[in-house]
N, C-alpha and C positions, 0 to 999 in steps of 0.2 A: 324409384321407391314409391312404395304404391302404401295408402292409408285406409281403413276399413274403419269406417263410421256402424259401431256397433249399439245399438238402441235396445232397449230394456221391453222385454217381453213383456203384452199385458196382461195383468193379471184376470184370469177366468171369473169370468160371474161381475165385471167393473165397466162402466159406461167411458166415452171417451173422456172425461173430463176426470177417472178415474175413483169415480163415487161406488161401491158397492152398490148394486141391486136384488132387493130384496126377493124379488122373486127368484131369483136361481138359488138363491139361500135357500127358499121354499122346496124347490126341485131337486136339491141334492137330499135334500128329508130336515133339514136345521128347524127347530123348533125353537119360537121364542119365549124366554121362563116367563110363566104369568107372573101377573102382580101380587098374588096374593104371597104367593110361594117366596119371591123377594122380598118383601116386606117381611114374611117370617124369619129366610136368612139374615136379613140386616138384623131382629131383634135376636135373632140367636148370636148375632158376630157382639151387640151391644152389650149384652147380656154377661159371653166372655170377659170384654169387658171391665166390667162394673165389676165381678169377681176376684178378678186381677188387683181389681184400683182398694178393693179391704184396706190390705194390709198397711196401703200407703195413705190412703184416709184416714185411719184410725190412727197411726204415725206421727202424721202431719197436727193432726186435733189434737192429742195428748201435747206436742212440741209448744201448740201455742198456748196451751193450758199452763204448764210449765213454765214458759217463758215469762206469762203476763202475772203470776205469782213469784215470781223469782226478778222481776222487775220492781215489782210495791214496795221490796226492801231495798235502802238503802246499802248494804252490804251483802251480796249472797251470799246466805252460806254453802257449805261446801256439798251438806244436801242437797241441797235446789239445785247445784251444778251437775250431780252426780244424777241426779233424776231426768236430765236431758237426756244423757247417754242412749234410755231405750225408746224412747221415742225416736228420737236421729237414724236408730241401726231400724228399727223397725219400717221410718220412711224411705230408706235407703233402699232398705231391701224389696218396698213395693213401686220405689219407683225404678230401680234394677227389675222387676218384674215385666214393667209394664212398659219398659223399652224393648226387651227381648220379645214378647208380643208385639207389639209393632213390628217389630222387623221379621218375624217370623210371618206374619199376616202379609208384610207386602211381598216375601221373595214368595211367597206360596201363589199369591194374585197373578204376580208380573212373571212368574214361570213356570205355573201348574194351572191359572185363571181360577185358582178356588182361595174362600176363604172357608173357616171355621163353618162358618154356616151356610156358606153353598154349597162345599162338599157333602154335610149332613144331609141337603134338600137336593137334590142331585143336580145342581147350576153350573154353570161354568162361565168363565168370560175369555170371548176369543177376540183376537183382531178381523173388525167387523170386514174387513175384504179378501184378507190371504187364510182365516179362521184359526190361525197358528197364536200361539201367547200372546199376549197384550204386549209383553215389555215393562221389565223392573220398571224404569224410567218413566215410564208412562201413566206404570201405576201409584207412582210417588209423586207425579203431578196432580192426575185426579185425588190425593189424600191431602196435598200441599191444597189447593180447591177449596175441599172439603173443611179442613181445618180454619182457612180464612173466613169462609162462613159463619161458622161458628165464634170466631172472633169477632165480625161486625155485628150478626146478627145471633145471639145465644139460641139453640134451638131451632128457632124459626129458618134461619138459612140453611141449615142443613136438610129440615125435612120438606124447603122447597124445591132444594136442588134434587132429593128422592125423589119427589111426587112430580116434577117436570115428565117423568117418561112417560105419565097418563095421556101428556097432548105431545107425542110422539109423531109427526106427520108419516114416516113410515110403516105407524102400527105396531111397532116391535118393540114397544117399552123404554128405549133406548133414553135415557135421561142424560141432563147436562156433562152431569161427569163420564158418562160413557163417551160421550161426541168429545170428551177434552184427552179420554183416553183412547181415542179410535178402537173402544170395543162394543162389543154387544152380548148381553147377558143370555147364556140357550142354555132349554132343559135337554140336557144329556142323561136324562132317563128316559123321557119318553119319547124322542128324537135320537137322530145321528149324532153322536159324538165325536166332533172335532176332532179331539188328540185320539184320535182311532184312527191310525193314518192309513191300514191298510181298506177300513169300510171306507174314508173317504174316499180313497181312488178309485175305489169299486164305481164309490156313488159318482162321481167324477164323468167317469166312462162311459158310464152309464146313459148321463144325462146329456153330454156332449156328442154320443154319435151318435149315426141317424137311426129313428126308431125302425124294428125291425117292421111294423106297421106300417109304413110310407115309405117301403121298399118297391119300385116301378116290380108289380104283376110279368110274372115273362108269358109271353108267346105259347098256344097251346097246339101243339102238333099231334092229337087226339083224333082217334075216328071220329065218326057219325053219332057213335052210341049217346055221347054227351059225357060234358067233362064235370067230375066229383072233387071231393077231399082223395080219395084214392087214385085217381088217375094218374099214368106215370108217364109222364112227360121223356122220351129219350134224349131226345137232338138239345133238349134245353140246358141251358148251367145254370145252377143252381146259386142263387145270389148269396148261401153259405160257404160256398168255396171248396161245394163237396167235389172231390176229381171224378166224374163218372166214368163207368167202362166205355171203353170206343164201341161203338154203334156195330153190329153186324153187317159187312160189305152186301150190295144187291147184289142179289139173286142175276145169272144171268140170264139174258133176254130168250134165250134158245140153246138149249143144249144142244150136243152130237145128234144127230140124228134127228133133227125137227121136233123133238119135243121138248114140250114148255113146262117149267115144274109147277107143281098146284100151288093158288095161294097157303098162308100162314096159317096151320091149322087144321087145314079142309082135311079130310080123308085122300089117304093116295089111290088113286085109282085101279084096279083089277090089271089086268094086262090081256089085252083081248088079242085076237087075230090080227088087228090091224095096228098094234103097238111095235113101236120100234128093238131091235135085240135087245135082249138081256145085255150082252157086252160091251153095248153102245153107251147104257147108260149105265154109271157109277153110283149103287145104292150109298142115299144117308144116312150117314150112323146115326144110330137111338139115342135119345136123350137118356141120361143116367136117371133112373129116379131115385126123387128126394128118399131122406132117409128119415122111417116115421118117428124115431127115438131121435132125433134130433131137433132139438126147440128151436124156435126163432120168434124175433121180433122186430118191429116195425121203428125206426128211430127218426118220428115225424117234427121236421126244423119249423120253427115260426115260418119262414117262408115258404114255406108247402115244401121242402125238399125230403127223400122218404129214403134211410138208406135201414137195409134188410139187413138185421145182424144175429148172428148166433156165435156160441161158441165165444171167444175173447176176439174185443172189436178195439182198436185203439185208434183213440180219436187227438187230432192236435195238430197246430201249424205245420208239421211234419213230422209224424209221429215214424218213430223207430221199437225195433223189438229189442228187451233187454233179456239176458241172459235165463231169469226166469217166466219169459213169457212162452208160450208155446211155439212149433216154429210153423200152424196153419194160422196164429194169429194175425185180423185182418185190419189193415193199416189203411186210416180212411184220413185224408189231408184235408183240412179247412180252412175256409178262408173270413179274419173275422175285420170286421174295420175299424172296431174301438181298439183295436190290437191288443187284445187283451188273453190271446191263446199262448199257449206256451209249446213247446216244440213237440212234446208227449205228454200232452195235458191230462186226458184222462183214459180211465180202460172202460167198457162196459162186458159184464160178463152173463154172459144166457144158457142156462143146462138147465135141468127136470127141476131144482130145487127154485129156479126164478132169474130174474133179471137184478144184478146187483152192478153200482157204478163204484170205481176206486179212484180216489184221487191221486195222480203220478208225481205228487210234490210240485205243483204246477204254481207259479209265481205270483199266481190273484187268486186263485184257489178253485173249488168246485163246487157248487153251490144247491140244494137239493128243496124244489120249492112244493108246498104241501097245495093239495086242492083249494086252500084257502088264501094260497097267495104269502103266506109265511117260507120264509129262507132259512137254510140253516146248511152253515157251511161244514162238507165233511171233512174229517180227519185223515191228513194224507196218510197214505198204505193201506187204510182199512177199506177193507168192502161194506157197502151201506145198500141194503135193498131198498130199492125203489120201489113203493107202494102204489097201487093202482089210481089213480086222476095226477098224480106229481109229473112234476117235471123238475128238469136237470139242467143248471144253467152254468155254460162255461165260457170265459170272458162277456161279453156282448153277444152269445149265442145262446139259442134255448131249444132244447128240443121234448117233446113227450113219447112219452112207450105204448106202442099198441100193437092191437092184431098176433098177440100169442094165439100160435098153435104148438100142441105138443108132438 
């Protein structure tokens, strides 16, 4: 009988001792809400509030108005009694107000991270390590906190326990009641948004493999001429995972009859008197030429890898053709290390009217980035032209479009 000691995975972006750090917060894109902007949610959440509390203030104020007139006599009468009645139903019904607030304000916290006025101000609160909800529980603690404050100290403790997140040692605003609720307050407007589970595993993925920038340089097996951005590397693989075609077998050393074939390129020679037969040597077939009404383009990977496409290219961990694809459509395998390609991830399409990418319903999506460094993910099935300086990012791969000829 054998035992498996099974231990708890650590959590991404947490030091050993299990503390979030705040820099990979920073790396995945999390933004933390300014002060000013909290301090307006709190007085918008206050503000609610105070709105709420009307009907039971003014309730409660009438009751003791009543009461302490309906005391000085000796005998109530039956008016004095009768005159409580709307005071009681009126404090009744704003202190029935102002519990269903409460309770509506924490489940919203502890399982959506907003309240009234963070949602307004575009704030959230996540679980400052796993970025996922706070937890009801947690956030009834930081209120139960809150509340005691206010109890010992009227006013003054609560807007101390606020204003703690100014001497924040992490920078991140993070006040006492957030550290009693293991969260932390981010602007999910102008930042990554948390509960956007699919942008966070992008961002995830993103930030965790290795950048395609400090990918080891391969080997350049280039003439003399000197090596460019355009130089085409044969013998190498391509750190994108592209399958290249098998290399053309050499040339042999000496054909039939003593003759050597010219190098690559050169002009074949005349055939003189002193050239071996015609029937010794086996003419090479002609290269086909290209065809001028057929466009092509250049699909250049961050790692310098160059694959030539026209016509529909389909690109993915292993890409397959489906029933409406063409059957010269050309099936190009890659290989990504954030794992983030899908089996027939994406199409790219090239004829007279341009270069347009489709997304194949591919499981992280396909991503279409403008000369400015802006992302904007396409709508799978639709073709979206790819505009001149963009590029195209699929899982942890990026490539750009160049070198159309028509």
């Amino acid at each position: 009988m054998s035992i498996t000691m099974q231990t708890a995975e650590p959590i991404p972006g947490t030091g050993p001792d299990g503390r979030p750090d705040p820099a990979y917060a920073a790396a995945l894109g999390i933004v933390p809400a300014p002060t000013g902007r909290r301090a307006a949610a709190f007085a918008l959440d206050a503000a609610v509030w105070v709105v709420v509390a009307v009907p039971a203030v003014i309730g409660w104020a009438q009751l003791v108005v009543a009461v302490t007139a309906a005391g000085a006599a000796a005998i109530p009468a039956t008016a004095d009694v009768a005159a409580l009645v709307g005071p009681l139903v009126l404090g009744g019904v704003g202190q029935l107000l102002l519990t269903v607030l409460g309770i509506v304000q924490l489940a919203l916290h502890g399982r959506k991270g907003v309240t009234i006025g963070k949602a307004s101000l575009g704030l959230r609160s996540v679980n400052a390590a796993t970025f996922e909800r706070p937890g009801f529980w947690r956030v009834v603690l930081r209120a139960l906190v809150l509340w005691l404050s206010q109890a010992v100290l009227p006013f003054v403790g609560p807007a101390v326990c606020f204003a703690s997140g100014l001497w924040d040692p992490e920078a991140r605003g993070r006040s006492w009641l957030d550290r009693i609720g293991r969260c932390v307050v981010v602007d999910a407007r102008n930042g990554l948004d948390p509960f956007d589970a699919k942008a966070l595993r992008h961002a995830r993925r993103q930030v965790e493999s290795e950048p395609l920038a400090q990918r080891a340089v391969l080997p350049s097996l280039a003439s003399e001429r000197g090596v460019d951005e355009r130089t085409f590397i044969p013998a190498a693989r391509s750190s994108s995972g592209v399958v290249a075609a098998p290399a053309a077998p050499a040339a042999a050393e000496a054909a039939p009859g003593g003759w050597t074939p010219p190098p690559l390129g050169a002009p074949a020679p005349s055939p003189g008197p002193t050239s071996a037969p015609a029937s010794a040597v086996a003419p090479a077939p002609a290269a086909a030429p290209a065809s001028a009404s057929a466009p092509a383009v250049t699909l250049v990977f961050a790692d310098g890898a160059r694959i030539a496409a026209s016509g529909t290219t389909l690109l993915g961990r292993g890409p397959a053709r489906s029933d409406a694809d063409p059957a010269d459509a050309v099936l190009v395998p890659l290989t990504d290390p954030s794992m983030g390609l899908s089996k027939t991830h994406a199409a790219v399409e090239v004829d007279a009217r341009g270069v347009r990418v489709i997304d194949r319903w591919s499981s992280n999506g396909t991503v279409l980035v403008d000369a400015d460094g802006l992302g904007r993910e396409l709508e799978p099935g639709v073709p979206h032209v790819v505009p001149a300086g963009s590029a195209v990012r699929l899982g942890g791969l990026e490539f750009r479009v160049e070198a159309v000829r028509a």
